[in-house]
N, C-alpha and C positions, 0 to 999 in steps of 0.2 A: 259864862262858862269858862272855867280856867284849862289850859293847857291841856292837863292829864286828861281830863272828860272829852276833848276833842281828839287826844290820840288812841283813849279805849274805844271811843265810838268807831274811830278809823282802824281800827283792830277787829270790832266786831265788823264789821263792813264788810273786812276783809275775805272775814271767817265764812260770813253769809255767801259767797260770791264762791269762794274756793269749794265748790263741790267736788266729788270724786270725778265724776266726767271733767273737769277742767285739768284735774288732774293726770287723766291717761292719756289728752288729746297732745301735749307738750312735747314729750317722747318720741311718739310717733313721727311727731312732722319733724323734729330734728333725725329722724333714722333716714326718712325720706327726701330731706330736702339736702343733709350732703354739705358740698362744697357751697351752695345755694342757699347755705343757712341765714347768714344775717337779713337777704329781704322778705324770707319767707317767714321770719318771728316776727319779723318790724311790721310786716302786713298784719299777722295775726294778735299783734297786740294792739293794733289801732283798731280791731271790732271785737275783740274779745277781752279786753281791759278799756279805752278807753268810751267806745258806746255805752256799757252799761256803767260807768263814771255818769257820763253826759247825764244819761235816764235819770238818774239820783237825782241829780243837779235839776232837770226839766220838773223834778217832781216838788221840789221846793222853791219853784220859780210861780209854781199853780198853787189854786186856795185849796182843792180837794183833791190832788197828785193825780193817777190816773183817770179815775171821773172828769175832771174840769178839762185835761187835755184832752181827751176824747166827745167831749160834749162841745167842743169849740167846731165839729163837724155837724154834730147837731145831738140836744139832751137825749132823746132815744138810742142812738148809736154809740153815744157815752156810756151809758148804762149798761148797755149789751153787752160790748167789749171788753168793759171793767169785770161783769159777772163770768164773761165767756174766761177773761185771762186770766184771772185770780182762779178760778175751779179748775185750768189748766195744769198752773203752774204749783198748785197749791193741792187739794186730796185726790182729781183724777189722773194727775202724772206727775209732775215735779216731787212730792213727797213718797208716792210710794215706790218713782226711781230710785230714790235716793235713799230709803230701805232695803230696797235691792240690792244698789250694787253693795251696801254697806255690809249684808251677807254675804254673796258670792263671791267678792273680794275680801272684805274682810275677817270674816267669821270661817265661812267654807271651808277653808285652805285647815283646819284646824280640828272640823267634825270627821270624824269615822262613817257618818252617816248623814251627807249635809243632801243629799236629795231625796230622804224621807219627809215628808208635810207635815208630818210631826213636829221636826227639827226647825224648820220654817216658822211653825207656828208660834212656838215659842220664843225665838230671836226676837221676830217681829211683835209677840207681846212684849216683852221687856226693852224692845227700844220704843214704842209708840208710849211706854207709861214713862219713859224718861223723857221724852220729847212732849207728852202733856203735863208732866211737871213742872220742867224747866221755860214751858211755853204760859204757864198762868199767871207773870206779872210780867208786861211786856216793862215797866220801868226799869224790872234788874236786867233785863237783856244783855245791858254795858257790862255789867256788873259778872254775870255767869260768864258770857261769849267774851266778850272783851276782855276782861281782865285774869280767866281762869282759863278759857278753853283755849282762846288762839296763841297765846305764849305754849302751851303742849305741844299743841299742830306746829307752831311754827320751829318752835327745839328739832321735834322729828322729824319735818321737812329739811331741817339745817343739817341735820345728824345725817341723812342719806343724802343730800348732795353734795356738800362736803366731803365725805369721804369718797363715793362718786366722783366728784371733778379732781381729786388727786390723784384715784387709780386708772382711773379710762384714757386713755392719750394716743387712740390709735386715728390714725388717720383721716381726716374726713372724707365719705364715700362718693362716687359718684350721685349725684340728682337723680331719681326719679324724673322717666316722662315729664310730667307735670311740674314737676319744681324746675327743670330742665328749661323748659319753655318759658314757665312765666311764676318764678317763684312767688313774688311780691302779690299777687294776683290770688294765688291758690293758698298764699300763707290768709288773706285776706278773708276767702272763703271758709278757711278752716276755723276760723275764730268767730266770720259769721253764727257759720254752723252750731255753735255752743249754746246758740239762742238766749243770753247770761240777761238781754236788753230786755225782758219780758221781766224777768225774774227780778230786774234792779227798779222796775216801777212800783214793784210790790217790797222790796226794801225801802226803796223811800218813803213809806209811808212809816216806816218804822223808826227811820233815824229823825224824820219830823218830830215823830212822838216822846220818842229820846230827848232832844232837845229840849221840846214843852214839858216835860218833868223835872228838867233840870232849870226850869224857870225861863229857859228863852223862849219870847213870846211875839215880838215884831219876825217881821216878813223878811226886814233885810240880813240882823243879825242869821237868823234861819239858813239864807243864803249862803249869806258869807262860812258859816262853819258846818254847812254841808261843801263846800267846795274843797273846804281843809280835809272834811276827814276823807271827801270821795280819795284827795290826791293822795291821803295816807293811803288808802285802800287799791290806787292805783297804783303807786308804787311798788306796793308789798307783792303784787299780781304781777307786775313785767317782771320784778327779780325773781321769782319765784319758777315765774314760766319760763323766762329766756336759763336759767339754772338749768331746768329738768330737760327742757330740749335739746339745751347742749350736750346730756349725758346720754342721750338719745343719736345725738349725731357722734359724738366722742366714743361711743362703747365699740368695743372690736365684737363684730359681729359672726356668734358659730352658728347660728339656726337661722331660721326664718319667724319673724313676727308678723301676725295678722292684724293685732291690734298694740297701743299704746298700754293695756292692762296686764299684756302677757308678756313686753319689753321690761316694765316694771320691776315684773315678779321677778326676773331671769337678773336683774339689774340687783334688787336685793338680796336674792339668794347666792349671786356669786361675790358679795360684799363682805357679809354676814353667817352668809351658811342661812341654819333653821332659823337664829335668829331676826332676819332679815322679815321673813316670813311674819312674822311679830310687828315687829317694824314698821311696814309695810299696812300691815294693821289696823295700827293706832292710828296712823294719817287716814287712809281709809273711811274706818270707822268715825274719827271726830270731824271729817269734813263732811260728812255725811249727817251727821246728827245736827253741826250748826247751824247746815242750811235747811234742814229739814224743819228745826228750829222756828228759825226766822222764816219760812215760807207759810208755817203753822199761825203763828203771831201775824204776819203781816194780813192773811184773807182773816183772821176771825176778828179785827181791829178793823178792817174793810166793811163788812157783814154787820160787826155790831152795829157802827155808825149807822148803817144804812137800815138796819133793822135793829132797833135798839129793843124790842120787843123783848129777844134774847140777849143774855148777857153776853161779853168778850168772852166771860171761862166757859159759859156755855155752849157758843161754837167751837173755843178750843176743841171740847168733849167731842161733838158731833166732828168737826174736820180730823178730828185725832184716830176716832172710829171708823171714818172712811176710808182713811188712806188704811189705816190697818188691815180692813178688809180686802182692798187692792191690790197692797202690796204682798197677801196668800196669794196671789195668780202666779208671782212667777213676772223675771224681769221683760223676759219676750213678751211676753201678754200685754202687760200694760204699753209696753213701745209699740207695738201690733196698731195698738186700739187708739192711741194719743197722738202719736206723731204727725195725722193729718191734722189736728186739729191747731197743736204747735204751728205747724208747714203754714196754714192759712194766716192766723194773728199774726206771725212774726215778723211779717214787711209791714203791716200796718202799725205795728208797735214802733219800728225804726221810723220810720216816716212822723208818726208824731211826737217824736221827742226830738227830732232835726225841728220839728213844727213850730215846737216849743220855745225853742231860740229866738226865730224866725218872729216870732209874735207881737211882743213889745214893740217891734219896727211897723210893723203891717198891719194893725188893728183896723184902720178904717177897710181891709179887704180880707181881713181872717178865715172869714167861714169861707170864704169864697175858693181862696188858696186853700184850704184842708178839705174843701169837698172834692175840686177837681184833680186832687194829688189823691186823695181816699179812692176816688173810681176808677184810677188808671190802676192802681194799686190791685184792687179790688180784682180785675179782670185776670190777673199773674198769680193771686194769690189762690183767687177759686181751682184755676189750672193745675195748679202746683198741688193742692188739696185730692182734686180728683185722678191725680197720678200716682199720689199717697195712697190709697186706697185700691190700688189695681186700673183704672181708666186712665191710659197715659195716651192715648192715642184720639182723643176727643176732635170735633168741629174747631171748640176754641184751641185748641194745642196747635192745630195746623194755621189757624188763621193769624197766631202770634209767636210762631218759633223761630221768626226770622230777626227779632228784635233783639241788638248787641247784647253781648251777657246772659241769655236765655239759659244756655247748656248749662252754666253754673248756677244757676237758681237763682240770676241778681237778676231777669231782665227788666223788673219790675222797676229798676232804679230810673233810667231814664225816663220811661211814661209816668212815672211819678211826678220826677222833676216839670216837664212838659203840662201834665195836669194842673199843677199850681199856678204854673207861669200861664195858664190858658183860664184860669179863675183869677188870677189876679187883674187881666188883661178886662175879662167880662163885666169883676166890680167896676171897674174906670169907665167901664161902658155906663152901666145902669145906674154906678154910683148909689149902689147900697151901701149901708156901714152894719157892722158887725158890735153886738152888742159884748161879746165874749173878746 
C-alpha cells in the first residue's frame, strides 16, 4: 500500500468516528469547563479519540476482530457480544441515531413542516437509499468516504472554526461545579460517554477489509498501517475537538445553553446569519451519513461472514430497512429504548480491547484474566443497565455503590482491574493454559 491509500483510509476513519454526537459534545464541555479548559479536553480526548484508536488497532491485532477478542472469554460469549454489539450499534440504535440527529439538526432547521411523519418519512427514505448505495461495495468505501466525502466535512469544519476562533475572544468563564473540582476527571467521563469504543470495533473490521482489497494480506503489514491510518484518524479527532471546544469556551455568552447542539446553532447563526444555518447542515448531515455508512458496511460484512447463506448486499438491504423503520420513531424513542442496552456492552467492550494489548504477554493465563475481569465487569454493568431502565435503587446498587468512581459510571474500573489480577493469580494456581 502506498502513502495515499493509507492517508484516505485515515480520512475515512476519520469520517467513520466524526458522528454528529461527537460533534455537539465538544462545545459544550468547552462552555462549561471555562478557565478549566485544557485538562478537561486533554481528559476527554484520551477516551473519546484515543480508546476507539486503540479498539481499531485491538481489532487487527485479532484473526476475526471482535469475535476472537470476545471469545478469548469463551466461544459462546464471543458470539453473543459480537451479535448483541453490532445490532447495537448498527440498525437498532447507532444508525437510526444518526438519521436522526441528521434531520432534527440538519434538515429541520429548514422545513416549514418538519414534525409532520410525513416529512420524516421521506428524509429518512432518501437518506437510507443513499446509505444503501453507497454501502454496496465495501471496497470503494476509501474511495467514496475517504476521498470525496471527508475533504467536504472537513472544508466545513475548517470554514466554521476558523472564522469562529477569529471572532470569539471573549473571556474564559468560570468552571462549572464539576470542571471546578475535577476537570481532568469529568473531561474523561464526557468522552467516555461518547461510547465511539463500540463503534471502532465494528470499524475495524472494515479498515481490515480495506486493506485486504488493496492486496495487503500478512497479519503484520495489517498492523502496521492500521496504526498509521488509526493515528491519522486520531489526529484529525483531537484538532477538530479541541478547535470546536474552544469556541465553546471562547464565545461570549448571551443566553443559556442546555446542550452542545443549540450552542452550535447560536455559534453559526451569529457568524453567518441564515447562512450559517446551511453550514451547519452539511457538517451535520455528512457526518451523519459517513458513519451511518460505515456502521451499515461494518454489521453486514460481520453477518455475511458468519452467515454467508446471505449475501453482504443482502444484509446491506435488510440492515438498511431496519434502521429505516427505526429511525420513523423519532430521536427520543429510539435513545428511550437502546441506551440500556449501550449502558451494559459498553464496559465490557473497554475492557477487552485494554484485553487485547494485554494478550500476546499473558497467553499461558488469558482466559483466566478476561473471565475474572468479564465478572466483576459484568456485576456494574447489569446495575448500570437496570437503572437505564427506571430500577436504580436495586439490592445490587446498594450492595456496590460504595466502590470509588461508582457516581460516575466508571466503578466498574477497578473490580475489573482486581478481577483479572484474581484469574491471573488462579491460573498459576491450577496452571491451566489458554488455547486463545
Amino acid at each position: 500500500m502506498g502513502k495515499k491509500d493509507i492517508l484516505l483510509t485515515g480520512l475515512m476513519l476519520f469520517a467513520l468516528f466524526f458522528g454528529a454526537g461527537n460533534l455537539i459534545f465538544p462545545p459544550f464541555l468547552g462552555m462549561e469547563a471555562g478557565t478549566s479548559f485544557w485538562p478537561a479536553i486533554i481528559g476527554f480526548v484520551i477516551t473519546g479519540v484515543s480508546l476507539p484508536v486503540l479498539a481499531v488497532i485491538a481489532v487487527s491485532l485479532s484473526k476475526n476482530g471482535i469475535l476472537s477478542i470476545g471469545s478469548r472469554v469463551h466461544p459462546v460469549f464471543g458470539l453473543i457480544f459480537a451479535i448483541v454489539a453490532y445490532l447495537a450499534i448498527g440498525p437498532f440504535f447507532g444508525i437510526p441515531r444518526g438519521a436522526s440527529v441528521a434531520f432534527e439538526m440538519g434538515a429541520a432547521p429548514f422545513l416549514a413542516d418538519s414534525s409532520n411523519k410525513g416529512t420524516l418519512f421521506i428524509f429518512m427514505a432518501v437518506f437510507f437509499i443513499v446509505v444503501y448505495i453507497l454501502s454496496l461495495n465495501p471496497s470503494k468505501l476509501v474511495d467514496r468516504i475517504g476521498q470525496w466525502l471527508t475533504p467536504i466535512l472537513l472544508l466545513a469544519v475548517a470554514v466554521l472554526c476558523i472564522v469562529a476562533l477569529a471572532a470569539f475572544n471573549a473571556p474564559l468563564s468560570a468552571p462549572t461545579e464539576k470542571y471546578a473540582e475535577a476537570p481532568f476527571v469529568t473531561g474523561f467521563i464526557e468522552g467516555y460517554l461518547t461510547m465511539d469504543t463500540i463503534a471502532a470495533l465494528a470499524f475495524g473490521i472494515v479498515v481490515m477489509n480495506t486493506f485486504a482489497s488493496r492486496g495487503v494480506r500478512d497479519q503484520a503489514s495489517k498492523v502496521k498501517f492500521t496504526i498509521a491510518a488509526g493515528l491519522i484518524a486520531g489526529v484529525g479527532l483531537s484538532v477538530v475537538y479541541i478547535s470546536i471546544a474552544w469556541i465553546g469556551a471562547k464565545m461570549e455568552l448571551t443566553e443559556q445553553f442546555t446542550n452542545g447542539g443549540e450552542l452550535l446553532t447560536a455559534v453559526s447563526e451569529a457568524l453567518f446569519g441564515e447562512g450559517g444555518r446551511a453550514l451547519l447542515g452539511i457538517i451535520i448531515g455528512l457526518a451523519c451519513l459517513t458513519t451511518c455508512i460505515g456502521l451499515t458496511s461494518a454489521t453486514a460484512q460481520f453477518f455475511a461472514e458468519k452467515w454467508p447463506a446471505v449475501s453482504y448486499k443482502g444484509f446491506v438491504a435488510i440492515l438498511t430497512i431496519i434502521s429505516f423503520l427505526i429511525a420513523n420513531m423519532g430521536l427520543t424513542q429510539i435513545i428511550a429504548i437502546s441506551v440500556p442496552i449501550l449502558t451494559v456492552i459498553y464496559p465490557f467492550a473497554i475492557i477487552l480491547v485494554l484485553l487485547a494489548f494485554l494478550h500476546p504477554f499473558v497467553q499461558l493465563s488469558s482466559r483466566a484474566i478476561h473471565i475474572g475481569a468479564i465478572l466483576m465487569t459484568a456485576l456494574f454493568s447489569l446495575n448500570d443497565g437496570l437503572a437505564a431502565i427506571g430500577w436504580p435503587d436495586t439490592w445490587l446498587h446498594q450492595a456496590i455503590s460504595w466502590v470509588p468512581f461508582f457516581s460516575s459510571g466508571l466503578g466498574w474500573v477497578l473490580p475489573a482491574v482486581a478481577g483479572g489480577i484474581g484469574g491471573y493469580i488462579v491460573s498459576l494456581l491450577t496452571r491451566r493454559t489458554s488455547v486463545y
